[in-house]
C-alpha positions in Angstrom: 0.0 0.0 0.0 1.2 3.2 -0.9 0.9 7.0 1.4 -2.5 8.8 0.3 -0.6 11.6 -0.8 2.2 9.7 -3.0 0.3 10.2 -6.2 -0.4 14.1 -5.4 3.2 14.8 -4.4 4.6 12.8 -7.9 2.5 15.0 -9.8 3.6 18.2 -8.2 5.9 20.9 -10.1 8.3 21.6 -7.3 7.1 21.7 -3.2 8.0 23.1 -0.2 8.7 21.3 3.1 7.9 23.3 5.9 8.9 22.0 9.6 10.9 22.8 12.2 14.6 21.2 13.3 13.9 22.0 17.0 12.6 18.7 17.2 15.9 17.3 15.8 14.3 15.8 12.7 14.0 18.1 10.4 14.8 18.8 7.6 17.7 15.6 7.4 15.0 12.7 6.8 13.1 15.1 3.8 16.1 16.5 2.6 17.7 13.7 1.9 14.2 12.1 0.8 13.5 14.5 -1.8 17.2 15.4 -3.2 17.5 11.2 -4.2 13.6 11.9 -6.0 15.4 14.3 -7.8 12.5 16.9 -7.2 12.5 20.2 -7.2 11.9 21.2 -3.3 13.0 24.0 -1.1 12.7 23.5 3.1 11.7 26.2 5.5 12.6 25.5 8.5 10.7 27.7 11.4 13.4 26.4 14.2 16.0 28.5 12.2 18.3 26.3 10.5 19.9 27.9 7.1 21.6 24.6 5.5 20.5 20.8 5.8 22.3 18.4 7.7 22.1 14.4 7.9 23.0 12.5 4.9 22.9 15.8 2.8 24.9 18.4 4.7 24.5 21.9 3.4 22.3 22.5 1.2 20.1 25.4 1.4 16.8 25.9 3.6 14.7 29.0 4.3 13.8 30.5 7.2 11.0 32.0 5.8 7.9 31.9 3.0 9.5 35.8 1.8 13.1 34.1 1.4 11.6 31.4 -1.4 12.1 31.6 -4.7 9.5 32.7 -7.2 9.6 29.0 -8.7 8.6 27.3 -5.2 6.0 24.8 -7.0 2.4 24.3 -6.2 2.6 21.9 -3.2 3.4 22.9 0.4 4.2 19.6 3.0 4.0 20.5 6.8 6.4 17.9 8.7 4.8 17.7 12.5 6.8 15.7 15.4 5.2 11.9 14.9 2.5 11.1 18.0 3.9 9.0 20.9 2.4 5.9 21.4 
């Protein structure tokens, strides 16, 4: 079974991943996720961070919806910390 939104995000022309690295997750996992798709993406990430780390160590993330790019796509993904079980 595939995630509900799989078909919606492959069809997208670009996306922005919003989140927020306090948490320590972000944006490492997606980063890295969305670089090997080879899609056009850009992060902002409200807990400040200016460059992704993980697996994919510097590349650029916003701090803010003014910093993007005109070409930011038509998809917006909001990463939220996971629920504890």
């Amino acid at each position: 079974m595939s995630h509900p939104l799989q078909d919606i995000m492959r069809a997208a022309d670009g996306l922005v991943v919003i989140g927020d690295s306090s948490n320590g997750r972000f944006p490492a996992y997606s980063y890295a996720a969305y670089t090997r798709a080879k899609k056009r993406f850009y992060c902002i990430d409200l807990g400040g961070l200016a460059e992704s780390r993980g697996s994919v160590k510097g590349g650029k993330v916003y701090t803010s919806a003014a910093e993007l790019p005109g070409d930011q796509g038509d998809l917006a993904v909001i990463w939220v910390k996971p629920r504890q079980s």
